[in-house]
N, C-alpha and C positions, 0 to 999 in steps of 0.2 A: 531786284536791283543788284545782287549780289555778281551775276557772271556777265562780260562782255561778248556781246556781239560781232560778228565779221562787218556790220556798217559804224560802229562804235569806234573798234578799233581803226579801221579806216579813215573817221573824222581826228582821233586823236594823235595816228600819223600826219595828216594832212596842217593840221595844227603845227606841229614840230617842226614840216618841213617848211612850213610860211614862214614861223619865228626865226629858225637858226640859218636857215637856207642850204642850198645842197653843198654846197662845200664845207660846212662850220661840222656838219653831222656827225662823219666819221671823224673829227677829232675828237668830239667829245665822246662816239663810244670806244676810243682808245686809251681817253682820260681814264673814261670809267672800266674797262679792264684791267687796267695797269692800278691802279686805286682796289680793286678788288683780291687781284694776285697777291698784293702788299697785304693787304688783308687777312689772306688766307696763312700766308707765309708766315706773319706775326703770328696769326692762332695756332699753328703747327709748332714754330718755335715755343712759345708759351708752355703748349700742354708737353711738350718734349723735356723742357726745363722743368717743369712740377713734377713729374715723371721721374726725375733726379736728382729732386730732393726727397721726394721719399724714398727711393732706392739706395739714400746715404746714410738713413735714420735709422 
């Protein structure tokens, strides 16, 4: 049960493309790149800024 199939994956595209329809798709995986870069950027900032305060102490 653990890894996905090539017919698996293909129902669970097929799924996605019924619900959101072909136009809706690529906005939401733009949403969700842009939602991840933020992401990433926070956590780079974060460990930069920790980073700076022990290099003050």
């Amino acid at each position: 049960m653990g890894r996905l199939g090539v017919t698996e994956i293909l129902v669970i595209l097929a799924v996605v493309l019924l619900l959101f329809g072909g136009k809706k798709i690529p906005e939401l995986m733009k949403g969700l790149g842009s939602g991840i870069k933020e992401f990433k950027n926070a956590a780079k900032d974060d460990s930069s800024a920790k980073k700076e305060e022990d290099t003050k102490e």
